[in-house]
Jmol script that loads the backbone (N, CA, C; Angstrom):
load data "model"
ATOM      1  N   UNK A   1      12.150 120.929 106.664  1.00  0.00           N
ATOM      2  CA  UNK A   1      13.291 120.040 106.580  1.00  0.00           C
ATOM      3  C   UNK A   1      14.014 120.034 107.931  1.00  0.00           C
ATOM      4  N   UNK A   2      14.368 118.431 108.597  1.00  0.00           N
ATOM      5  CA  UNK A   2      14.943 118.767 110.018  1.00  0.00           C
ATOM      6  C   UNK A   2      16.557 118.909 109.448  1.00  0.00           C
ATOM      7  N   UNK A   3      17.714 119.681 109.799  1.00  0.00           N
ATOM      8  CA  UNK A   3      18.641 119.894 110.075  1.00  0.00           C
ATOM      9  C   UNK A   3      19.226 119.541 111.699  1.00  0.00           C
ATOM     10  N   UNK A   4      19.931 118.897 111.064  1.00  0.00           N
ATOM     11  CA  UNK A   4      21.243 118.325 112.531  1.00  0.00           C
ATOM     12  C   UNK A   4      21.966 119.027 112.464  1.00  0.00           C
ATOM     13  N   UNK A   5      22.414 119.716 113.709  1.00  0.00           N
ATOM     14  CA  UNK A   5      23.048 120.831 114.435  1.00  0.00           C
ATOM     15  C   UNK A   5      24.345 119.988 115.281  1.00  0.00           C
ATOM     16  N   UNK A   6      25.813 120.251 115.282  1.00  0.00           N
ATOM     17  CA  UNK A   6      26.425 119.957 116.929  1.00  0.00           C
ATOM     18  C   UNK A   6      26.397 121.079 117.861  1.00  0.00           C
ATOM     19  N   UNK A   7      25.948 120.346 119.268  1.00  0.00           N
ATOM     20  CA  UNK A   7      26.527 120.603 120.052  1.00  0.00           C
ATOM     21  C   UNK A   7      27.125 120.422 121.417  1.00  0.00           C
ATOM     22  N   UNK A   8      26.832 120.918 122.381  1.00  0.00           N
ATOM     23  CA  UNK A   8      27.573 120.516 123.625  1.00  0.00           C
ATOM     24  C   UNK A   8      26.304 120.665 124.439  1.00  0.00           C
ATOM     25  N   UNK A   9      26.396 119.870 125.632  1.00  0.00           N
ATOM     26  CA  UNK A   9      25.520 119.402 126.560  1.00  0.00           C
ATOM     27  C   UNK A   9      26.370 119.851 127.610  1.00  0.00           C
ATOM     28  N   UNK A  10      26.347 120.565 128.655  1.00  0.00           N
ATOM     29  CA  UNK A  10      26.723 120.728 130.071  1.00  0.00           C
ATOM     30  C   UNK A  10      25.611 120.236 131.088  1.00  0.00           C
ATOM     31  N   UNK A  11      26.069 119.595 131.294  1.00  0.00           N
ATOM     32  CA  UNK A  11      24.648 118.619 132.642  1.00  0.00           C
ATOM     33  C   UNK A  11      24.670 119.688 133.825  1.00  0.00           C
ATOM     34  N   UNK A  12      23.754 119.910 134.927  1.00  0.00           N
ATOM     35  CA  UNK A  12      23.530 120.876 135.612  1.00  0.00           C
ATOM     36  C   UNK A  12      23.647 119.568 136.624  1.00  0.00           C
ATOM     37  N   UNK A  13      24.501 119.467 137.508  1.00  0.00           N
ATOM     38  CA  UNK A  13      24.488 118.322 138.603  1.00  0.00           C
ATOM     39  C   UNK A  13      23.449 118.220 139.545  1.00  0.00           C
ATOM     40  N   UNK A  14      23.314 116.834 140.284  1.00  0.00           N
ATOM     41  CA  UNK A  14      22.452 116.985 141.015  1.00  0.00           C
ATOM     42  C   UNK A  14      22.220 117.967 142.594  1.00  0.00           C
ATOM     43  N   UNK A  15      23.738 118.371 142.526  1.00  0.00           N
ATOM     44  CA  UNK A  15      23.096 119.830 143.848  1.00  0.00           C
ATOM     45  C   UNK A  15      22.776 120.608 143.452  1.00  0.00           C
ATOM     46  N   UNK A  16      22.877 120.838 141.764  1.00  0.00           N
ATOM     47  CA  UNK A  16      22.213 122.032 141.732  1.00  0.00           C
ATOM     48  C   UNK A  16      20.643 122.144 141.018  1.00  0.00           C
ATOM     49  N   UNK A  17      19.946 121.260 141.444  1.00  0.00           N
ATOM     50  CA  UNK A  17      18.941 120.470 140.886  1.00  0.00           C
ATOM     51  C   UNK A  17      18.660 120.117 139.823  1.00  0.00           C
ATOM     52  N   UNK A  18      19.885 119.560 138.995  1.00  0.00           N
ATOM     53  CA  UNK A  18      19.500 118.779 137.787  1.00  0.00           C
ATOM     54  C   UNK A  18      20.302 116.775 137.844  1.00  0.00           C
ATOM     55  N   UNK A  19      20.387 116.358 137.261  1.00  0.00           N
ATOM     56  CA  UNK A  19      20.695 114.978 137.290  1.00  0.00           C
ATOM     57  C   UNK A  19      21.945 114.316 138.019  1.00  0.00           C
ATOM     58  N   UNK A  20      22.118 113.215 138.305  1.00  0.00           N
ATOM     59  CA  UNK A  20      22.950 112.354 139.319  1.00  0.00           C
ATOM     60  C   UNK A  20      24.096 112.354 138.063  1.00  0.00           C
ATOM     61  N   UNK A  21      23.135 112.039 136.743  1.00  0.00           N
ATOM     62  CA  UNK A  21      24.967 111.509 135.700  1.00  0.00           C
ATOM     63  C   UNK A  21      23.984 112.233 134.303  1.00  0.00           C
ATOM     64  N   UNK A  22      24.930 112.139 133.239  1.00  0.00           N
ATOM     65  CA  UNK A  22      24.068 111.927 132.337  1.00  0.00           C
ATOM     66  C   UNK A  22      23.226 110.739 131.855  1.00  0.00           C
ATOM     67  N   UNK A  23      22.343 110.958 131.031  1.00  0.00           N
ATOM     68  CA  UNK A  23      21.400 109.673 130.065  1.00  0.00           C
ATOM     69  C   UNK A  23      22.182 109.102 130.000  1.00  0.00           C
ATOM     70  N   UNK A  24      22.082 107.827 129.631  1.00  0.00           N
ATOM     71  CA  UNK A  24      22.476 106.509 129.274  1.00  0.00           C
ATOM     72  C   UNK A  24      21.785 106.045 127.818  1.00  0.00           C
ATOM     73  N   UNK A  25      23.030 105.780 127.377  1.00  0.00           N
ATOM     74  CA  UNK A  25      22.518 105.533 125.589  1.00  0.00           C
ATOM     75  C   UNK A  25      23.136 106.704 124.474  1.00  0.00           C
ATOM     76  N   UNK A  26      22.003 106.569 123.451  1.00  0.00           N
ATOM     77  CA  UNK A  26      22.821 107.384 122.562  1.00  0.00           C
ATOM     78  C   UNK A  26      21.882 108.404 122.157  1.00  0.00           C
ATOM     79  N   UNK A  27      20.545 108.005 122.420  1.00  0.00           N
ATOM     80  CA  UNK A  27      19.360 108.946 122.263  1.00  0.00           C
ATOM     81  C   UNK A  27      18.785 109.351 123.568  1.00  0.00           C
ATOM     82  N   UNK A  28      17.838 110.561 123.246  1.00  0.00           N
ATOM     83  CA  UNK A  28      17.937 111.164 123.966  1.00  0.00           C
ATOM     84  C   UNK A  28      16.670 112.629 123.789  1.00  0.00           C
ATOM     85  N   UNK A  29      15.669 112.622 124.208  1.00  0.00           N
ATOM     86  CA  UNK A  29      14.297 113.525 123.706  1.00  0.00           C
ATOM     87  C   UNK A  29      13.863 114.378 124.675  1.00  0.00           C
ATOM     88  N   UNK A  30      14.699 115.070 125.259  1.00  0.00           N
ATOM     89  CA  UNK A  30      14.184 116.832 126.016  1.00  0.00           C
ATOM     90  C   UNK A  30      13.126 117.592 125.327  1.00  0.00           C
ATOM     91  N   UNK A  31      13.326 118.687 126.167  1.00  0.00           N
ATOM     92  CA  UNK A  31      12.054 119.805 125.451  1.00  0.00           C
ATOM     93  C   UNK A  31      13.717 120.652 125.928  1.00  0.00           C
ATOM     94  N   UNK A  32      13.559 122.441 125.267  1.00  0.00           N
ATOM     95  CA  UNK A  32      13.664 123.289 125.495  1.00  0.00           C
ATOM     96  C   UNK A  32      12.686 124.697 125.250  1.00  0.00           C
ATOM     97  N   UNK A  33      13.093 125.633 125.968  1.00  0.00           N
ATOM     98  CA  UNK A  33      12.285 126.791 126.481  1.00  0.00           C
ATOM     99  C   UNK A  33      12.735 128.040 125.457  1.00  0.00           C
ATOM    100  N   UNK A  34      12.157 128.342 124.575  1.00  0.00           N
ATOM    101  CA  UNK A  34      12.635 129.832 124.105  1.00  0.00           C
ATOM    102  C   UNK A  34      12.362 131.112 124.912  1.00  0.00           C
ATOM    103  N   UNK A  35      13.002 132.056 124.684  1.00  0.00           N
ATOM    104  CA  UNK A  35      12.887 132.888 125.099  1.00  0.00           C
ATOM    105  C   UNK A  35      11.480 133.633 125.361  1.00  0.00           C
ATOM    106  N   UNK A  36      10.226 133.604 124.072  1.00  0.00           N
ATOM    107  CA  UNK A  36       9.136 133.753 124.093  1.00  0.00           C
ATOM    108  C   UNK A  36       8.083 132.661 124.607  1.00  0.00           C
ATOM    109  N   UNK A  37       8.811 131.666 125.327  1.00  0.00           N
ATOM    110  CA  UNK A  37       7.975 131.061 126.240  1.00  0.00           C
ATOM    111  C   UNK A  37       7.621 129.783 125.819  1.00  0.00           C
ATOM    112  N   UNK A  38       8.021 129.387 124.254  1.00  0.00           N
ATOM    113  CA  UNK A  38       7.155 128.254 123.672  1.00  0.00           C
ATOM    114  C   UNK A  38       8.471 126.978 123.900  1.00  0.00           C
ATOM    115  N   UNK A  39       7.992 125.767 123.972  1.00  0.00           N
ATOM    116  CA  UNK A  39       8.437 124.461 124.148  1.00  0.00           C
ATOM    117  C   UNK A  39       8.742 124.013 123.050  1.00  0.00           C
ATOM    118  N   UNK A  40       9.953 123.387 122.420  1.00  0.00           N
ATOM    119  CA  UNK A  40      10.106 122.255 121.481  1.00  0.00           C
ATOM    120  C   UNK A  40      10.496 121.051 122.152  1.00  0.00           C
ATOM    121  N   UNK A  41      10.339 120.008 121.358  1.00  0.00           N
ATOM    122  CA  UNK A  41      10.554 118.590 121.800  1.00  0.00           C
ATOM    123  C   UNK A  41      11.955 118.721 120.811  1.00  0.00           C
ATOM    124  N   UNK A  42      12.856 118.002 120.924  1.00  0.00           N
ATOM    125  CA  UNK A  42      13.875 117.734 120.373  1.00  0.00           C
ATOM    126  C   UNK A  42      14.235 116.358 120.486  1.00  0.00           C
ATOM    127  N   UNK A  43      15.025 115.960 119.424  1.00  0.00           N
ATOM    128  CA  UNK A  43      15.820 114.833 119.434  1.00  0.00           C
ATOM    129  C   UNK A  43      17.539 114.940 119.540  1.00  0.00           C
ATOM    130  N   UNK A  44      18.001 114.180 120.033  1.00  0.00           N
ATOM    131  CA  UNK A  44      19.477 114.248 120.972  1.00  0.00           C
ATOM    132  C   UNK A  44      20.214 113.117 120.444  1.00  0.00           C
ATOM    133  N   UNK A  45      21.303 112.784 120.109  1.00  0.00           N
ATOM    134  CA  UNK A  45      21.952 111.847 119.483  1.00  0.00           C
ATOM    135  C   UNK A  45      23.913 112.194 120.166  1.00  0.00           C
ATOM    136  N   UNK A  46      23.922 111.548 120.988  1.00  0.00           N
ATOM    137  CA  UNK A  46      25.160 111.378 121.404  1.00  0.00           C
ATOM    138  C   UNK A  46      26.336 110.528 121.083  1.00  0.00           C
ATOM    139  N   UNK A  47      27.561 111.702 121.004  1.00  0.00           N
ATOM    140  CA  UNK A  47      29.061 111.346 120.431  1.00  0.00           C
ATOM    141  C   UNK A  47      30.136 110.981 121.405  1.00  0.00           C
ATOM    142  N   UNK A  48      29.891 109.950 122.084  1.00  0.00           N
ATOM    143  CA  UNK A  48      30.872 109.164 123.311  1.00  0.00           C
ATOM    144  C   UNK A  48      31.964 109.357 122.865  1.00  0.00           C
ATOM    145  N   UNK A  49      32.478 109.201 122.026  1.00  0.00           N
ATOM    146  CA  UNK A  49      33.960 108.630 121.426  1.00  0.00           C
ATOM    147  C   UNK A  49      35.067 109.488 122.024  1.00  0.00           C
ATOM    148  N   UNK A  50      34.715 110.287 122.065  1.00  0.00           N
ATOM    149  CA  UNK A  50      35.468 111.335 122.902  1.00  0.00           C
ATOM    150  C   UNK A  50      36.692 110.928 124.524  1.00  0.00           C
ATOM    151  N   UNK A  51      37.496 109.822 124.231  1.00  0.00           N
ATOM    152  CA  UNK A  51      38.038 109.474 125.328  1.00  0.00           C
ATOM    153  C   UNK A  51      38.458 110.719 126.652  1.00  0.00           C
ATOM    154  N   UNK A  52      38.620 111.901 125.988  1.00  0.00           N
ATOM    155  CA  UNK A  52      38.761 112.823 127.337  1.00  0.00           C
ATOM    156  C   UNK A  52      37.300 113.461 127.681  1.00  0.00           C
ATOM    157  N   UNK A  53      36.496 112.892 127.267  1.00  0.00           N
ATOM    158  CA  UNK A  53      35.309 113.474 127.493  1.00  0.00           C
ATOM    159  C   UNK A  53      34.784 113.568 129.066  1.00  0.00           C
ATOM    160  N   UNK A  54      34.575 115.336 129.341  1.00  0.00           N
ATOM    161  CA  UNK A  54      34.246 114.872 130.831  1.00  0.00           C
ATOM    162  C   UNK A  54      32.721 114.019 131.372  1.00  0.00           C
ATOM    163  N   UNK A  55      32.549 113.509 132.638  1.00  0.00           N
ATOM    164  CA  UNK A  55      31.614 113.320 132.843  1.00  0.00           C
ATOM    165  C   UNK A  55      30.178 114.225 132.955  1.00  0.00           C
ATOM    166  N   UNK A  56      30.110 115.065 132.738  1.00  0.00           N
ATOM    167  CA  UNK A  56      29.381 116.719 133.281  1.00  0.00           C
ATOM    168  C   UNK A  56      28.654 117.173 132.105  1.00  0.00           C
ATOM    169  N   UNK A  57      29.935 116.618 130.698  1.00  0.00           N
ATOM    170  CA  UNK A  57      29.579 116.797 129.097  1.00  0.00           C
ATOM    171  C   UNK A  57      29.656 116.308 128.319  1.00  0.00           C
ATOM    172  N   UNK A  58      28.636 116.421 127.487  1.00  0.00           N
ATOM    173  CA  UNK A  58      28.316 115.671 126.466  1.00  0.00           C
ATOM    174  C   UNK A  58      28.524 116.390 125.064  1.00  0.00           C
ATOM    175  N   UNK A  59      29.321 115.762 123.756  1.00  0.00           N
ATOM    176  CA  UNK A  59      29.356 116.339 122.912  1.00  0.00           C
ATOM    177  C   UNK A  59      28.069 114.996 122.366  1.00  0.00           C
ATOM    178  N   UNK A  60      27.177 116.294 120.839  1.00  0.00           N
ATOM    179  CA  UNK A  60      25.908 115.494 120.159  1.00  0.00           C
ATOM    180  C   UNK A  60      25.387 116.319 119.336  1.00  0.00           C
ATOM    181  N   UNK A  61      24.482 115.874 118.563  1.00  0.00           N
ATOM    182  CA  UNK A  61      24.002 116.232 117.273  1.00  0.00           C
ATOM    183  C   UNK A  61      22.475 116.569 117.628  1.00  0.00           C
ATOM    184  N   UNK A  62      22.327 117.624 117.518  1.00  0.00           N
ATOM    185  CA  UNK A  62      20.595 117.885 117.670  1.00  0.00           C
ATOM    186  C   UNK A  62      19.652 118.194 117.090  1.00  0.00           C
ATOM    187  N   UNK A  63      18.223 117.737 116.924  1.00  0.00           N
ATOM    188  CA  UNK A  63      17.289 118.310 115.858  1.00  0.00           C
ATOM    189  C   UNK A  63      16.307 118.463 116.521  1.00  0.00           C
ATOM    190  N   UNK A  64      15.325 119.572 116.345  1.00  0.00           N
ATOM    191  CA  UNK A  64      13.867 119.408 116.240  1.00  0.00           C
ATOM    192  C   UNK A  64      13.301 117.832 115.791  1.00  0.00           C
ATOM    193  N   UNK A  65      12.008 117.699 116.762  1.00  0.00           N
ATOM    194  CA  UNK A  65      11.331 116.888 116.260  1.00  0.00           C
ATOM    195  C   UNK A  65      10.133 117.420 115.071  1.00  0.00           C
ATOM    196  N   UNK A  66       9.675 118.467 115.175  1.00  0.00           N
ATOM    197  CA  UNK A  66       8.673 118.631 114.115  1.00  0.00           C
ATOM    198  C   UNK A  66       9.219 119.819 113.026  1.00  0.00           C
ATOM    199  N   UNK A  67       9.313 119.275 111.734  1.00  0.00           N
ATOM    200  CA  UNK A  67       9.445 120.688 110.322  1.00  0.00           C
ATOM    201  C   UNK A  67       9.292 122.111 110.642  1.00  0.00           C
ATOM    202  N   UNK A  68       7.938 122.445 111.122  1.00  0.00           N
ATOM    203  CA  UNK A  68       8.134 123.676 111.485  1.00  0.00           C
ATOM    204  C   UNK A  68       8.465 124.254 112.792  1.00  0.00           C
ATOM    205  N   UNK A  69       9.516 123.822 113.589  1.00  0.00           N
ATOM    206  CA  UNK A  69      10.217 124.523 114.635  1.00  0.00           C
ATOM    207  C   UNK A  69      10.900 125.604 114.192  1.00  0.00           C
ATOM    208  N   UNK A  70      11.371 126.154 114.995  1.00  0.00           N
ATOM    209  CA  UNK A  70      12.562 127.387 114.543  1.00  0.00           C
ATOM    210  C   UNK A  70      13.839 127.020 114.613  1.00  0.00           C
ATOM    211  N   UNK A  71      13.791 125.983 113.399  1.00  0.00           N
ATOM    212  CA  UNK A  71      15.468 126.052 113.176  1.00  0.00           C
ATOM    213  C   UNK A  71      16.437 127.117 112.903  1.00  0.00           C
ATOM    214  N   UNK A  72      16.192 127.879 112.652  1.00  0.00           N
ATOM    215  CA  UNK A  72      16.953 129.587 112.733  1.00  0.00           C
ATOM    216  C   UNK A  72      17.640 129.659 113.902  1.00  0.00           C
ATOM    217  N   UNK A  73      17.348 129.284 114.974  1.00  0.00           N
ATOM    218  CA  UNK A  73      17.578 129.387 115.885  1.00  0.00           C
ATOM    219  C   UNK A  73      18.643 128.777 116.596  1.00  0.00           C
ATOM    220  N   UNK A  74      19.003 127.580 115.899  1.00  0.00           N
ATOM    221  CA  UNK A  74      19.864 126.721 115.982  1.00  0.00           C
ATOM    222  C   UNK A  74      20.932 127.398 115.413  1.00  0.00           C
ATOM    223  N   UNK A  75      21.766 128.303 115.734  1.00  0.00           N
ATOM    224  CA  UNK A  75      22.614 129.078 115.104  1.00  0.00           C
ATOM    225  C   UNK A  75      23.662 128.595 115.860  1.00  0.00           C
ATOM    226  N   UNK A  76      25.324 128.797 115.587  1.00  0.00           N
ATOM    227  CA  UNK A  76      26.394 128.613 116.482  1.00  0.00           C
ATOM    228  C   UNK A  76      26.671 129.905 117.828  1.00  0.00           C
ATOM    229  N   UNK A  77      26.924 128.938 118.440  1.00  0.00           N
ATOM    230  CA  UNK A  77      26.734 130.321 119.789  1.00  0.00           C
ATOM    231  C   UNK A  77      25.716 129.871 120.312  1.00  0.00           C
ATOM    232  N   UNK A  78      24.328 129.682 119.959  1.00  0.00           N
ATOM    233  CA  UNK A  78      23.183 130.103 120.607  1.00  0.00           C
ATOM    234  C   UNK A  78      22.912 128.575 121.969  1.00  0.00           C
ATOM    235  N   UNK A  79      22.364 129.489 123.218  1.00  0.00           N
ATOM    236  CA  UNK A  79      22.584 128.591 123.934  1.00  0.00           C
ATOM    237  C   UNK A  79      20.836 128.057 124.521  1.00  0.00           C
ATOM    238  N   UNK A  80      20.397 126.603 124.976  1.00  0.00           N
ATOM    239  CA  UNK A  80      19.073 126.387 125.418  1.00  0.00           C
ATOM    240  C   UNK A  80      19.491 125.639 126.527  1.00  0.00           C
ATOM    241  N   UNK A  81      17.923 126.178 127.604  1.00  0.00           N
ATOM    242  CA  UNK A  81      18.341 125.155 128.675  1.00  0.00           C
ATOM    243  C   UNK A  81      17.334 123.744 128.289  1.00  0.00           C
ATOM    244  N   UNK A  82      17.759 122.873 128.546  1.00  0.00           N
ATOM    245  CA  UNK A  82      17.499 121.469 128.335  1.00  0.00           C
ATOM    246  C   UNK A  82      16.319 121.313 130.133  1.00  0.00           C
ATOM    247  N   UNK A  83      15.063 120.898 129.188  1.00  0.00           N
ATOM    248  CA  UNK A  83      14.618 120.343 130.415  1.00  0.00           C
ATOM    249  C   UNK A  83      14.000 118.752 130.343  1.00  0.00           C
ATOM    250  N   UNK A  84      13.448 118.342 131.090  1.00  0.00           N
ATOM    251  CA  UNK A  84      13.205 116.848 131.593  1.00  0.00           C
ATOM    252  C   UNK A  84      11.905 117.124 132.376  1.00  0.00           C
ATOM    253  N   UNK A  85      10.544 117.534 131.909  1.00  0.00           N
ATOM    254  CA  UNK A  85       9.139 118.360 132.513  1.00  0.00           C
ATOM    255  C   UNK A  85       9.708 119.501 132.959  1.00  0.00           C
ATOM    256  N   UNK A  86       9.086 120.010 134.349  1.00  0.00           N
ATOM    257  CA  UNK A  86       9.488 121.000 134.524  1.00  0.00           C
ATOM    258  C   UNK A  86      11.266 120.807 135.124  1.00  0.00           C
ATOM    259  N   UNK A  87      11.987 120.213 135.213  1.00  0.00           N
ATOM    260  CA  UNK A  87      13.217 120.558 135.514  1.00  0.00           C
ATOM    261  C   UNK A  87      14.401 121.026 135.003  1.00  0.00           C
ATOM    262  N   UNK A  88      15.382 121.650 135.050  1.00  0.00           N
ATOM    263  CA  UNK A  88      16.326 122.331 134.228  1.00  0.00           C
ATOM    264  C   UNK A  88      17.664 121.203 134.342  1.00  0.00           C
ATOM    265  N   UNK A  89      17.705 120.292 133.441  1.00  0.00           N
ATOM    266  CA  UNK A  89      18.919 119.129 133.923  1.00  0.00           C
ATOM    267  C   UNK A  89      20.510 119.975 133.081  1.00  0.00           C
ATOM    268  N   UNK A  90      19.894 120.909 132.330  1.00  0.00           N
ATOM    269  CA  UNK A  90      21.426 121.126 130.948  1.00  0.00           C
ATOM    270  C   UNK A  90      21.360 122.279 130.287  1.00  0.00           C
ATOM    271  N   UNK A  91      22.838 122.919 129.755  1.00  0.00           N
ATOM    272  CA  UNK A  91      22.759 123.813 129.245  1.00  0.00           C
ATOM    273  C   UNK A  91      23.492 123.609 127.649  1.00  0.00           C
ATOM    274  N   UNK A  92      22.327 123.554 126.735  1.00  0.00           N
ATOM    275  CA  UNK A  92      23.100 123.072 125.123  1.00  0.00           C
ATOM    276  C   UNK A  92      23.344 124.340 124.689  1.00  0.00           C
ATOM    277  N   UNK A  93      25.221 124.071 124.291  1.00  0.00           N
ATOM    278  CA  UNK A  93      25.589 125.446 123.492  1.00  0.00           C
ATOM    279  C   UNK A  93      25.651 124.952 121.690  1.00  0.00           C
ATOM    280  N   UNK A  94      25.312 125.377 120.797  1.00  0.00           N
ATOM    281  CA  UNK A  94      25.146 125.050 119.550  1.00  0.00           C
ATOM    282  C   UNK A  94      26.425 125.294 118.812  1.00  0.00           C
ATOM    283  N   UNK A  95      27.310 124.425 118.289  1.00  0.00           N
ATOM    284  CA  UNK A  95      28.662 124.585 117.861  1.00  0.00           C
ATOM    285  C   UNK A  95      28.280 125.026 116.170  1.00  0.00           C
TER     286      UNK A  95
END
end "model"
wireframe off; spacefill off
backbone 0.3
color backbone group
């Protein structure tokens, strides 16, 4: 069963080699890295509405794309870096 999670997106800017701005839109399909090395694909669903919202962050709703990921993992607190192939663009903290 996929479960939607919030959380926060911190974009890693482009000097520090991740992106110029954030995505554009409301979706949004990274991978992240667990600790034991393995890749999920995820799906990303972004909450603009946020008029003080900074540019840098993104508040959003996140899921695994496939049933058996480790949604366990998706706990509050727990933090992933967001990549784009091999690059590190974000750091999602799980609310």
């Amino acid at each position: 069963m996929r479960i939607m999670k919030k959380a926060i997106i911190y974009w890693i800017s482009e000097e520090e080699g991740g992106r110029k701005r954030p995505p554009i839109g409301t979706e949004y399909y990274p991978t992240i890295q667990m600790e034991n090395g393995d890749t999920w694909s995820l799906a990303i669903r972004f909450d603009r509405t946020n008029v003080e919202q900074n540019e840098m962050k993104d508040n959003c709703e996140v899921v695994f794309l496939f049933d058996n990921a480790p949604y366990h993992l998706l706990k509050s607190g727990a933090e992933f870096i967001i990549y784009e192939g091999p690059h590190k663009v974000g750091v999602m903290v799980i609310r």
